[in-house]
C-alpha positions in Angstrom: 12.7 38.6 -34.0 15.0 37.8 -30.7 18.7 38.1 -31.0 20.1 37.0 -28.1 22.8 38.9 -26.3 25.5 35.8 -27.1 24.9 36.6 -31.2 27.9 38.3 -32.4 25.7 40.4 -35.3 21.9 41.4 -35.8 22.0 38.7 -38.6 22.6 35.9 -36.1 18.9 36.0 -34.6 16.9 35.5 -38.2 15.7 32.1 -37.4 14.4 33.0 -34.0 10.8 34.6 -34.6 9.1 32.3 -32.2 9.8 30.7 -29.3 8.5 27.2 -28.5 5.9 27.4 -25.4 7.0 23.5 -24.7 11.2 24.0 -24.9 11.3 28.4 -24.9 12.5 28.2 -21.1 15.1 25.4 -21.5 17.0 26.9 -24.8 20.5 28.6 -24.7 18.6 31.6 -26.6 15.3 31.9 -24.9 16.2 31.1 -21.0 17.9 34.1 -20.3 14.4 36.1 -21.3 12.2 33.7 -19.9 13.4 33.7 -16.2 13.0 37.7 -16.1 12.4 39.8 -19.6 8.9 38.7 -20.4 6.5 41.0 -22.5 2.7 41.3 -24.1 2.8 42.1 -27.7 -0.6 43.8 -27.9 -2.6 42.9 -31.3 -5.6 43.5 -32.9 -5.1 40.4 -35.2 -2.5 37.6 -36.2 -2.2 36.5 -39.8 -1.7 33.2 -41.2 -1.7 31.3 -44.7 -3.1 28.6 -46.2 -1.6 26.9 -49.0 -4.4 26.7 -51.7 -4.9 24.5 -54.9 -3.9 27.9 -57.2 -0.6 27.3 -58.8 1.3 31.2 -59.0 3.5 32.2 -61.7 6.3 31.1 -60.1 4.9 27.5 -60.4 4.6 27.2 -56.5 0.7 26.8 -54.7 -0.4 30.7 -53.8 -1.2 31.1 -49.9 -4.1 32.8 -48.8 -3.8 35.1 -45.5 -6.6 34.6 -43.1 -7.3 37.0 -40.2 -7.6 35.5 -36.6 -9.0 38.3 -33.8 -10.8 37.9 -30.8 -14.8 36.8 -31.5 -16.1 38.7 -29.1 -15.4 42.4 -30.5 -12.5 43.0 -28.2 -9.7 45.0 -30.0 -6.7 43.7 -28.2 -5.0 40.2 -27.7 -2.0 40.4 -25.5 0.2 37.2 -26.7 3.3 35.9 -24.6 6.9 37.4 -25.8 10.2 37.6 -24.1 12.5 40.5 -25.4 16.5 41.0 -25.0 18.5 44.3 -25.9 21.4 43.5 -27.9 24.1 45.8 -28.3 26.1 45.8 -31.2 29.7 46.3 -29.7 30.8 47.8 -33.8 29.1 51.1 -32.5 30.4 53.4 -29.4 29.6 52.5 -26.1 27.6 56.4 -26.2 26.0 55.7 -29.7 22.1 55.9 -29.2 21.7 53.0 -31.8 23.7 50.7 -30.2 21.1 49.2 -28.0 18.9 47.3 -30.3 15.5 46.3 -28.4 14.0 42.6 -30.0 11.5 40.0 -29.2 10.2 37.4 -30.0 6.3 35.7 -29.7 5.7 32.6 -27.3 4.1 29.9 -29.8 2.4 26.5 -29.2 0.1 23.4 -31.1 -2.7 25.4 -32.9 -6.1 24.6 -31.6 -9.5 25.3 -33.1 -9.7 26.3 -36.8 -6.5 27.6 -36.7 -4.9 23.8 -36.6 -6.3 23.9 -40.2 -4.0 26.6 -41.2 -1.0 26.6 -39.5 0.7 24.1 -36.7 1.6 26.6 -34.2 -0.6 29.8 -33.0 0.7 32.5 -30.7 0.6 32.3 -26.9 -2.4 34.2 -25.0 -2.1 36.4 -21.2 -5.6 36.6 -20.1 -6.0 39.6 -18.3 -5.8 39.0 -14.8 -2.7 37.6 -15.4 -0.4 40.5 -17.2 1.2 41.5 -14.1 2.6 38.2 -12.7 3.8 37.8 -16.5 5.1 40.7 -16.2 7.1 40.4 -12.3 10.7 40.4 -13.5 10.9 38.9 -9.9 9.2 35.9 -10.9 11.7 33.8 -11.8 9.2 30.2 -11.1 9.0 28.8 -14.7 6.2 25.9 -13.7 4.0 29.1 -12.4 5.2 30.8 -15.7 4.3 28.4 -18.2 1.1 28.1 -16.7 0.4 31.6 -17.5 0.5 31.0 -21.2 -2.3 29.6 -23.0 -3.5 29.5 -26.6 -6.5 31.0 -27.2 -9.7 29.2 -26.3 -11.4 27.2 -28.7 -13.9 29.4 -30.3 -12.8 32.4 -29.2 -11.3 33.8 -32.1 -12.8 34.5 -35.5 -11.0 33.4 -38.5 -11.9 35.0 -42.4 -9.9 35.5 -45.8 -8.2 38.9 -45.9 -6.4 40.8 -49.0 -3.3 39.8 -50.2 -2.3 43.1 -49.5 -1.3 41.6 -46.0 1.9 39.9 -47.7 3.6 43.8 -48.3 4.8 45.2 -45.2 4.9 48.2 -46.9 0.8 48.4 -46.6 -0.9 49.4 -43.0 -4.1 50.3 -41.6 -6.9 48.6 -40.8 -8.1 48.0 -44.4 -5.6 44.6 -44.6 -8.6 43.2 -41.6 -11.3 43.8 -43.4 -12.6 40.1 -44.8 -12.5 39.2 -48.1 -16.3 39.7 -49.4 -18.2 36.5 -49.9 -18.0 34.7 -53.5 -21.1 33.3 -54.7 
């Protein structure tokens, strides 16, 4: 997630995992990045739950992850993230860890199938467009925002995946493998 360089300790950024498409250039924590430290988080896949009727042990409906990737067989999505570096002024201006690189993921309205998981969906750069994305030089946020798009409708593919997902402890490219069938 994004701290911005005003938070005074890495716990100050843990409500900013995502910034708004439709208000990420106008906020005090976002602007900054916008006008000229833009990034692509490259992804295979983005995960997101769906409450189901199951009731857990803990009394609370159980969520299962689904899978989104691109439906044509491509490997990567790039999505829209702006990044900061925020130093933590505790540590010595010479201490290798005192630069701590973050970002954050551009999010908008979820389109498609994905509208009946979640709200929001991450932010897509097509191709041709990485490198004006990119242009730290590029400081025209109409031209920017026009940039971003969510994915287009039916171009993703959407299936059940393993709990497994939930442990960030567990990687590899078992946790996209779909759920098999019931029946």
């Amino acid at each position: 997630m994004l701290l911005p360089v005003f938070a005074k300790e890495i716990k100050d950024g843990s409500r900013m995992f995502n910034a708004r498409a439709e208000t990420g250039h106008q906020k005090p924590a976002y602007r900054r990045a916008f006008k000229s430290q833009r990034a692509l988080i490259p992804v295979d896949a983005f995960y997101e739950w769906l409450e189901t009727d199951e009731i857990g042990k803990s009394g609370k409906k159980l969520k299962q992850p689904f899978a989104l990737r691109p439906a044509d067989g491509s490997t990567t999505l790039a999505l829209a993230g702006l990044y900061e570096v925020w130093y933590d002024k505790s540590l010595p201006d010479d201490d290798p860890n005192r630069g701590v690189p973050r970002y954050t993921i551009i999010t908008t309205t979820a389109t498609d199938s994905v509208g009946r998981v979640h709200d929001r969906m991450p932010m897509a750069i097509v191709p041709d467009a990485w490198a004006e994305w990119l242009d730290p030089r590029n400081h025209d946020v109409d031209q920017l925002r026009a940039l971003m798009a969510p994915p287009v409708v039916g171009s993703l593919d959407m299936y059940a995946v393993s709990k497994a997902v939930d442990n960030v402890k567990n990687n590899g490219p078992e946790l996209l493998e779909p759920l098999p069938a019931e029946g």
